[in-house]
Every structure is written in structure tokens, then in C-alpha cells.
C-alpha positions in Angstrom: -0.1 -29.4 -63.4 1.4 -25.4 -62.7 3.8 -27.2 -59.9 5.3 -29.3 -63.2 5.3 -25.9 -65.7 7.3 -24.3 -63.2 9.8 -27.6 -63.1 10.1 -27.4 -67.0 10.9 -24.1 -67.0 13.6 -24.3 -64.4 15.1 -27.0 -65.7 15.3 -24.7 -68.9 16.8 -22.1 -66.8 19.2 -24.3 -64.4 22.7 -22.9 -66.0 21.6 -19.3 -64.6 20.0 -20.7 -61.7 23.4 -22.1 -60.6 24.6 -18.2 -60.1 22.0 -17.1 -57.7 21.3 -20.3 -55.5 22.1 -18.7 -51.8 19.9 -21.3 -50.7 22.7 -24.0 -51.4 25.2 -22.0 -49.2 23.1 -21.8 -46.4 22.0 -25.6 -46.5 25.4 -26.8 -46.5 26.0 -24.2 -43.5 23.5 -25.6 -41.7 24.3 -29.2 -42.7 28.3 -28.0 -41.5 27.3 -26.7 -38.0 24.7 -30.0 -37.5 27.9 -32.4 -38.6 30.6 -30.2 -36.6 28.7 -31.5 -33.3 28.4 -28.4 -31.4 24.6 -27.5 -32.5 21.9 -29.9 -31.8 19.2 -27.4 -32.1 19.4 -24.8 -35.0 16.1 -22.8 -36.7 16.7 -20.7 -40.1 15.0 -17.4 -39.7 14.5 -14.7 -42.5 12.5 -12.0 -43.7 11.4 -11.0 -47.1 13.5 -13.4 -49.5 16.3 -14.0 -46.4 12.6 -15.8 -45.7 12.4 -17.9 -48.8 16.2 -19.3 -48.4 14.9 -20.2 -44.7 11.9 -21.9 -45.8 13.9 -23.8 -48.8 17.0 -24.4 -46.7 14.7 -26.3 -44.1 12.9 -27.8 -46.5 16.3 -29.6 -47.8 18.0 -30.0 -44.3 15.0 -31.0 -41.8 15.7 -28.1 -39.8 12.7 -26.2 -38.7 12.2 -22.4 -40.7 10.6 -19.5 -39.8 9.8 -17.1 -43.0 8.3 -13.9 -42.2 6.7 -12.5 -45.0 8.6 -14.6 -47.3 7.7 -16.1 -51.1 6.5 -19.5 -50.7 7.9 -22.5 -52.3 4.9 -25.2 -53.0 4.5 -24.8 -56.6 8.8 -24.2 -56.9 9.5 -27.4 -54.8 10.6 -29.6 -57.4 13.2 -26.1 -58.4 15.0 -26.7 -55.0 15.2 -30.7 -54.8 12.0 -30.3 -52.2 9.0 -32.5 -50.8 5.6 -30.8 -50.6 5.9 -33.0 -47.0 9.4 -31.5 -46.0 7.5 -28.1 -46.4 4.6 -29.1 -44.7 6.5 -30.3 -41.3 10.0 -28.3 -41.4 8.1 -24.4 -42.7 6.1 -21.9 -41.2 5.6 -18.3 -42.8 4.1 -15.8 -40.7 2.2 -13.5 -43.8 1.0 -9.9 -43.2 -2.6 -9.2 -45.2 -1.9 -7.2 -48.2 1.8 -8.4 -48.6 2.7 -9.3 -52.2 5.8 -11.1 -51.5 4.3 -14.1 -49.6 1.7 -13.9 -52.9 4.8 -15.2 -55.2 4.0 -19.3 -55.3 1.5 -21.4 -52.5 1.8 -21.7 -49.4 2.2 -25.1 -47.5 0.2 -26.4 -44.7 2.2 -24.1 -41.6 1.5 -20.2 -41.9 -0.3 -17.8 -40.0 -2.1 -14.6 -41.8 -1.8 -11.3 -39.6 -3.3 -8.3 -39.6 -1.6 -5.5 -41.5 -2.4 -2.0 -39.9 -2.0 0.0 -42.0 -3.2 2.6 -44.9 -5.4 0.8 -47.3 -2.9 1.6 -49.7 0.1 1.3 -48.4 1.1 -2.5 -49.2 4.3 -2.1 -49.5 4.2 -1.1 -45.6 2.5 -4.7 -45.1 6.1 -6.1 -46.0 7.6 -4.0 -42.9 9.6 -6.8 -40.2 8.8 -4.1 -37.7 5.5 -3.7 -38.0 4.6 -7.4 -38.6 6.6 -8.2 -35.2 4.6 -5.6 -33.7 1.7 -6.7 -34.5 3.0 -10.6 -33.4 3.5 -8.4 -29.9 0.4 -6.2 -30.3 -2.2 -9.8 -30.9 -0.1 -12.4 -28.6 1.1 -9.8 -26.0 4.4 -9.2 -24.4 4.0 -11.1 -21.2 5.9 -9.3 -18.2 8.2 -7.5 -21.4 7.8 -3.8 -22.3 6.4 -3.2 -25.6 8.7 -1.7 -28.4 8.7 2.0 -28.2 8.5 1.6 -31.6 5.7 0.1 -32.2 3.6 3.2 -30.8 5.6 5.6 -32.0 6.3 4.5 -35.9 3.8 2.6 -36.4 0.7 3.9 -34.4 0.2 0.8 -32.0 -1.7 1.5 -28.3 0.4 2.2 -25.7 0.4 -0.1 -22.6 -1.3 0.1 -19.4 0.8 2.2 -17.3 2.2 0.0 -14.0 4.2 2.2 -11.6 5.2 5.7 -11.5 7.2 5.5 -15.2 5.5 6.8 -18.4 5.7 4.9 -21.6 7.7 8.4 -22.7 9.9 7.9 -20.0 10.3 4.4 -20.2 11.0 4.8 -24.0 14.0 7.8 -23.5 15.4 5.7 -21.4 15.7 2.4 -23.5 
């Protein structure tokens, strides 16, 4: 029953909703470059509410999104012209513990939940792209790829095994 509260009262709201529908532009984007025959293979990727417009964009269009810590769209389908199944086959949110922008609406079937290391407090540092793709680095590993100085240095992270004669401080000056 919330899922159909939420409809009424965007359909009380739709004139303003009109103003501030980014998702629209980047749908018919996508749809453009799909129908201009030069793409066969496009993903929408966005953080924060960049995330959102993914998620609802490939919701609408079929195309596969990737929202990283984004607000979810379950209970605001109906809002955006949506199926709960689009979201459950074209989404996936990656959501960062303590992060209260993924909090805003459900999710649907395809997210992951990731550790958020950081100060108890500090939630707000939960909704960091850095740190949550250091951590994506940090849990799934970087494979033959240098880790992100960054990611030891900002945000506290191990550093790697040294292989060769090159320090990870070396290795990071030079980058």
C-alpha cells in the first residue's frame, strides 16, 4: 500500500515534477545513441543521485545500471513509468553500511551491501565514491593492478605486498 501513497502524491505533485526530471533526458539519450546504430552495448553509471537517474533511466530503457550509493526506486516506481521487474533485471546498487542516501525508498532484488570503514560516526563518509571503490578494490582485489594510492593514504586502507624493488611510496610519487 506505501508504493500506491507515494503514486498519489506524485501525481499531486506531477506539474513540478516536470521541472526536475533529468531522468527523462538521459533516457531519451540513451534511447538516441541505441537508435543512432553505433552503440550496441551501453551501461548507465552514477553515484549518489547521478545513481538514482541510472537506476530509473535503465529501468525505462532496458539498459543495464549501475548505482553506487544511490536512492532506490521500488516504492517510487510507479513516479517514473517503472516495473518492480525492469528494476529487478536492468538495476544493481552497490550500498555502503551506514549510507543514508541508498536508505531513501527499497531496494530491488540486485544490490550488494559493503563495508564502510570508517568512524562510527562519520556516515556522511559512508557516501564517499572513493572510498566505496576502495573498498570494491580492498574486498575483490586488484588482480595484476596497483592499488590506488589513495586508498592507503586518504582513507587508511593496507598497503600491498611489496613485489620488486619499488615501495608503495615510490610507486605512488610516481603515478
Amino acid at each position: 500500500i506505501l508504493d500506491e501513497l507515494v503514486w498519489l502524491v506524485t501525481v499531486m505533485d506531477s506539474p513540478g515534477m516536470a521541472d526536475v526530471s533529468y531522468y527523462e533526458e538521459v533516457s531519451a539519450f540513451a534511447n538516441y545513441l541505441l537508435d543512432s546504430g553505433n552503440y550496441t552495448n551501453l551501461v548507465l553509471v552514477g553515484h549518489s543521485l547521478g545513481g538514482g537517474i541510472a537506476l530509473i533511466s535503465g529501468a525505462q530503457t532496458g539498459l543495464t545500471s549501475i548505482g553506487i550509493s544511490a536512492p532506490n526506486a521500488l516504492l517510487s516506481r510507479h513516479t517514473f513509468g517503472i516495473t518492480e521487474q525492469a528494476l529487478k533485471t536492468h538495476t544493481f546498487n552497490v550500498i555502503p553500511n551506514r549510507d543514508p542516501v541508498p536508505k531513501i525508498d527499497d531496494v530491488s532484488d540486485l544490490y550488494q551491501r559493503i563495508e564502510c570503514r570508517t568512524e562510527p560516526n562519520n556516515f556522511l563518509g559512508c557516501h564517499d565514491s572513493g572510498r566505496t571503490l576502495c573498498e570494491l578494490q580492498y574486498m575483490c582485489g586488484s588482480g595484476d593492478r596497483p592499488v590506488i594510492c589513495s586508498c592507503v593514504q586518504k582513507f587508511g586502507y593496507p598497503k600491498p605486498t611489496q613485489i620488486g624493488n619499488r615501495t608503495f611510496e615510490e610507486a605512488c610519487i610516481e603515478a
